[in-house]
C-alpha positions as CSV (number, residue, x, y, z in Angstrom):
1,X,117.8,81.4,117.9
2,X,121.7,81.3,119.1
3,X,124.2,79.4,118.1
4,X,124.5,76.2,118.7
5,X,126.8,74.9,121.7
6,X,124.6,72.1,123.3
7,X,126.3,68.2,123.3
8,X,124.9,65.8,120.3
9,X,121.5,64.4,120.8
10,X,119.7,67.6,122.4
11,X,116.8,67.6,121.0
12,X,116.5,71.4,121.0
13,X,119.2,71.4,118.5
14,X,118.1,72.1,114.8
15,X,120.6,72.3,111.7
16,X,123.1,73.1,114.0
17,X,121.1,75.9,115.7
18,X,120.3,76.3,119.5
19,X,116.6,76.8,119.5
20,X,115.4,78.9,122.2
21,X,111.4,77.9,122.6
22,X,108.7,80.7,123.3
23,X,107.4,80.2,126.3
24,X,105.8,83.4,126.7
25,X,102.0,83.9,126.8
26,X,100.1,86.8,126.2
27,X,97.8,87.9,129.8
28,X,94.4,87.4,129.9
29,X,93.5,91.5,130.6
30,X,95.7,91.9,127.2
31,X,94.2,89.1,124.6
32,X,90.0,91.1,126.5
33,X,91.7,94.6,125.3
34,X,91.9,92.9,122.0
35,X,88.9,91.3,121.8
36,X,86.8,94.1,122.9
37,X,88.6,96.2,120.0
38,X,87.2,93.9,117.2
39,X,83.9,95.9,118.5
40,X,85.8,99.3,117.3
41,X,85.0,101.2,114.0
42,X,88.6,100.8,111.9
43,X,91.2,103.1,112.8
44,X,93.7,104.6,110.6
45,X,96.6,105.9,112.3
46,X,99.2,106.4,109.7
47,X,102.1,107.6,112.2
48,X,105.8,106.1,111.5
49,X,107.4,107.3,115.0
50,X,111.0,105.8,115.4
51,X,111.4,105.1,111.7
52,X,115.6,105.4,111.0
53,X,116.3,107.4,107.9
54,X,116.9,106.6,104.7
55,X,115.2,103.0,104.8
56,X,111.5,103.9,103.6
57,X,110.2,105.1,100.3
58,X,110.3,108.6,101.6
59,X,112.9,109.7,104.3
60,X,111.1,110.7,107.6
61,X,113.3,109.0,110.2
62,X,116.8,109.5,112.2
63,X,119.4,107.8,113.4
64,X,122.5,106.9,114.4
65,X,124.7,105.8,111.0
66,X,125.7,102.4,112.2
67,X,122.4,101.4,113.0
68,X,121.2,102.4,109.6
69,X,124.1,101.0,108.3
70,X,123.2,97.8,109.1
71,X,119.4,97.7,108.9
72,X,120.6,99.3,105.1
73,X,122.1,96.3,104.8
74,X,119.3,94.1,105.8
75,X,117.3,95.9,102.9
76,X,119.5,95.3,99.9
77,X,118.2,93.1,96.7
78,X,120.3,90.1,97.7
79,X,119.3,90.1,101.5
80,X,115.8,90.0,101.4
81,X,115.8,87.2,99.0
82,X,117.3,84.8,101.3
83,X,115.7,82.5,103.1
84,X,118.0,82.5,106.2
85,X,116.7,86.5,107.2
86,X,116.6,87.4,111.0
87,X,113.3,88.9,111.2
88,X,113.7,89.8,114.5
89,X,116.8,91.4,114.4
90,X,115.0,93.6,110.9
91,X,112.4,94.7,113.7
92,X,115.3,95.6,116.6
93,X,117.1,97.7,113.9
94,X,113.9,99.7,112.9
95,X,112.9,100.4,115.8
96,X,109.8,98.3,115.9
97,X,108.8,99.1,112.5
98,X,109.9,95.7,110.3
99,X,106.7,95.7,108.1
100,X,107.1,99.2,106.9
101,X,110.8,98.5,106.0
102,X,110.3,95.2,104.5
103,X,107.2,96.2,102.6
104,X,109.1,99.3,101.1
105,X,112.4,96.7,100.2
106,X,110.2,94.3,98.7
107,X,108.3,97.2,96.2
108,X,111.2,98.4,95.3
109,X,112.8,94.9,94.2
110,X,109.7,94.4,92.1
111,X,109.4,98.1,90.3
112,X,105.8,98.6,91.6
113,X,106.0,101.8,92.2
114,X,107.2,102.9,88.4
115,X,105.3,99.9,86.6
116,X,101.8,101.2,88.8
117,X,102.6,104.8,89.2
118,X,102.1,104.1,93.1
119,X,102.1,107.7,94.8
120,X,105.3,106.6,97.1
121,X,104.2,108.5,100.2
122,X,100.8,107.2,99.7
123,X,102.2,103.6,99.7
124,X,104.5,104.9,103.5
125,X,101.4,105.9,105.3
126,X,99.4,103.3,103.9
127,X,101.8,100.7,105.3
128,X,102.3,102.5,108.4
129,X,98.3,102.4,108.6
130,X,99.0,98.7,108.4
131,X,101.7,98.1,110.7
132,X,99.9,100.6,113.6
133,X,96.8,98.0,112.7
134,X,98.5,95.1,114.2
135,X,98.0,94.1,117.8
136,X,101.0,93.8,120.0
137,X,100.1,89.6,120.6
138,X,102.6,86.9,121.0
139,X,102.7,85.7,117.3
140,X,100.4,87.7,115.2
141,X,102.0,90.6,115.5
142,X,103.6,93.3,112.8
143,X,106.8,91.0,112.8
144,X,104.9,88.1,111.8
145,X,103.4,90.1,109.2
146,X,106.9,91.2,107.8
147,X,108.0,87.7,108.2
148,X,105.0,86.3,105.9
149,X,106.0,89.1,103.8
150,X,109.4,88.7,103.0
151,X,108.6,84.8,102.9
152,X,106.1,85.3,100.0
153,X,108.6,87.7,97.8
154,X,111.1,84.6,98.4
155,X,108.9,82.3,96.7
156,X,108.0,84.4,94.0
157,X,110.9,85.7,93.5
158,X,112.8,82.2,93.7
159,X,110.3,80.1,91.8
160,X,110.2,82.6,89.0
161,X,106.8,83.4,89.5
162,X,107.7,87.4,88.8
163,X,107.9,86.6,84.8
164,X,104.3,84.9,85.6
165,X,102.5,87.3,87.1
166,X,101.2,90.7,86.3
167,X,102.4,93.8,88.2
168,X,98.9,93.9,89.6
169,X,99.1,90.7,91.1
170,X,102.6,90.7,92.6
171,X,101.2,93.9,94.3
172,X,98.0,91.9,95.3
173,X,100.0,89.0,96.5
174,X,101.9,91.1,98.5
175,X,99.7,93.3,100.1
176,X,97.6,90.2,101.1
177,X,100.8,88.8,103.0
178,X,101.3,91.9,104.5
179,X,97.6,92.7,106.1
180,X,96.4,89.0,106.1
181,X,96.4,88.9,110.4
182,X,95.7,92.7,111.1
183,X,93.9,93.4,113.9
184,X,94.0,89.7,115.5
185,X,93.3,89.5,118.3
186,X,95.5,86.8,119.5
187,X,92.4,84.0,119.6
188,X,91.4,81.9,117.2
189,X,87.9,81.7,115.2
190,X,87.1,78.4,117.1
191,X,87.0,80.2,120.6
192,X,85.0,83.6,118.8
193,X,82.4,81.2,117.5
194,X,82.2,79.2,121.3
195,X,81.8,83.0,122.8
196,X,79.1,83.9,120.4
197,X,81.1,86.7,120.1
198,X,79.3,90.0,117.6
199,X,81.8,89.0,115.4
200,X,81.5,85.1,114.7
201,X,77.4,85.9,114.4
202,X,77.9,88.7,111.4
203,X,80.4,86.5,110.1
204,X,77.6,83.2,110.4
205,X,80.2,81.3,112.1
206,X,82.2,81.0,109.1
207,X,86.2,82.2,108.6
208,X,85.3,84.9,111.6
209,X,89.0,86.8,111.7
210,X,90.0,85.9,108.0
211,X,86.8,88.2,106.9
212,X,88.2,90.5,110.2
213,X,91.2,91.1,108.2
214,X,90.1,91.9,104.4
215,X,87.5,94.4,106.1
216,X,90.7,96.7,108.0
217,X,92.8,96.0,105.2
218,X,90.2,97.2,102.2
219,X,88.9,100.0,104.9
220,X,92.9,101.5,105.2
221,X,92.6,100.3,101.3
222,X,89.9,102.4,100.3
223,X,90.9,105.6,102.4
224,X,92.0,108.3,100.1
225,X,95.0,109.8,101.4
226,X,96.3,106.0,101.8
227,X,95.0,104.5,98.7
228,X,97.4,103.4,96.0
229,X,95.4,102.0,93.4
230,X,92.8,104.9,92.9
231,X,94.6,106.2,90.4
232,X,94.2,102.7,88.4
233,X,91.2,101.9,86.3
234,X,87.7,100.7,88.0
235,X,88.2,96.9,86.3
236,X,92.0,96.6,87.7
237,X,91.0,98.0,91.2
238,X,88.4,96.2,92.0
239,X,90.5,93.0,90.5
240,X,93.3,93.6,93.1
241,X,91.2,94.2,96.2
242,X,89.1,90.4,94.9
243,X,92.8,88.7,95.0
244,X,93.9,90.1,98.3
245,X,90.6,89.2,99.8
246,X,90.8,85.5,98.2
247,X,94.4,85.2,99.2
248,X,93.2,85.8,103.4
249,X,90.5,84.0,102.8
250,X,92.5,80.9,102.4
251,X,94.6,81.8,104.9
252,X,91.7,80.2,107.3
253,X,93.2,77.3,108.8
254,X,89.7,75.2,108.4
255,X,90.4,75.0,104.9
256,X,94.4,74.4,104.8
257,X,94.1,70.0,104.9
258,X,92.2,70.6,101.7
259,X,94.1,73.1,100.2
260,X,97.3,70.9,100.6
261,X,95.5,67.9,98.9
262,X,94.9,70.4,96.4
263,X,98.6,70.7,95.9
264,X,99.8,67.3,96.0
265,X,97.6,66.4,93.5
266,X,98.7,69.3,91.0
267,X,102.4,68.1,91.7
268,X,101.6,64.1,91.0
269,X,100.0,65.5,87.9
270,X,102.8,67.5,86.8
271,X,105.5,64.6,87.3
């Protein structure tokens, strides 16, 4: 978005702010290269190349100090709990690597890695795994990820939801918004299921890329030199990988009409 100086009445003009539409669509021999790799055994690929310094967990990157500077500043407590965040400018300053820095910002605002005991370099290459998991398509791509990310700790963190919820489910909660669209391909379950595609048939037609997802993200999950909740008793882990899988699950656009109902209704109750 830039900043608004079109006349009164465009009707590109939102709160002020110039909109600037995508127009951009991804090319056919790119969206085949991604639909051929739902075919591929998961990869985990844990390289952070590009990462600036001082931003992570753990310090693997390098830059120059004004650039960190201002990503730094990006990263603080009070910035990443406003709504008004320039995602895209997070993903400029890192380099390309927005998920890995907002997922690190986001644990560290909620204490998971001393209220878990979350091996911290674990928790790097684990969301590095992630990010490197994510396709390069038009909109669900790494930055959307860090987007959804940084969206979810805002409403957690601004509805109050943090005294609510256990440190096992604000980890849950946000690892679910951070590997909910990995490895999309950039098509949607409609046009798998209309292709007869391997997928949509092991998947009996039924939430295709949703179940796509909570396989790579329980496969990088369940890989030992990535996995943060090992450590954590049998009951607890398998608790955490049921609410990330329930939290893609209804991520599945088929069910969303029903689950806003759903919400409504709780709201007319609660007036």
């Amino acid at each position: 978005m830039t900043q608004n100086s079109a006349p009164d009445g465009d009707d590109s003009l939102f709160d002020g702010i110039q909109l600037e539409f995508l127009s951009a669509k991804s090319p056919h021999s790119e969206l085949e290269g991604y639909i051929a790799g739902l075919n591929a055994p998961p990869s985990v690929d844990s390289s952070c190349e590009g990462l600036p310094a001082g931003v992570g967990l753990v310090d693997v990157g390098s830059e120059n100090k004004s650039r960190c500077a201002e990503l730094e500043a990006m990263l603080t407590r009070e910035a990443i709990c406003q709504w008004d965040y320039d995602i895209f400018r997070l993903r400029d300053l890192s380099n390309g690597h927005p998920l890995v820095c907002m997922a690190a910002a986001v644990v560290r605002y909620h204490g998971l890695i001393e209220k878990l005991g979350i091996d911290p370099t674990k928790f790097h290459k684990l969301m590095c795994a992630v990010e490197n998991g994510y396709n390069g398509c038009i909109y669900h791509n790494k930055t959307h990820a860090a987007d959804v990310l940084h969206a979810t700790h805002c409403l957690i963190q601004g509805e109050g939801l943090c005294e609510e919820l256990s440190g096992d489910e604000v980890l849950a909660l946000l690892m679910a918004a951070a590997v909910h669209d990995i490895g999309h391909p950039g098509v949607s379950n409609a046009f798998l299921v209309q292709h007869s595609h391997a997928l949509a048939t092991k998947y009996d037609n039924t939430a295709v890329l949703e179940r796509y997802h909570i396989q790579l993200a329980l496969s990088l999950l369940d890989d030992p030199p990535l996995s943060i909740i090992h450590h954590l008793p049998q009951h607890r882990q398998t608790r955490i990988r049921r609410l990330i899988s329930d939290m893609i699950l209804v991520t599945d656009m088929a069910v969303h009409h029903r689950l806003l109902e759903s919400l409504r209704k709780r709201g007319d109750t609660m007036q």
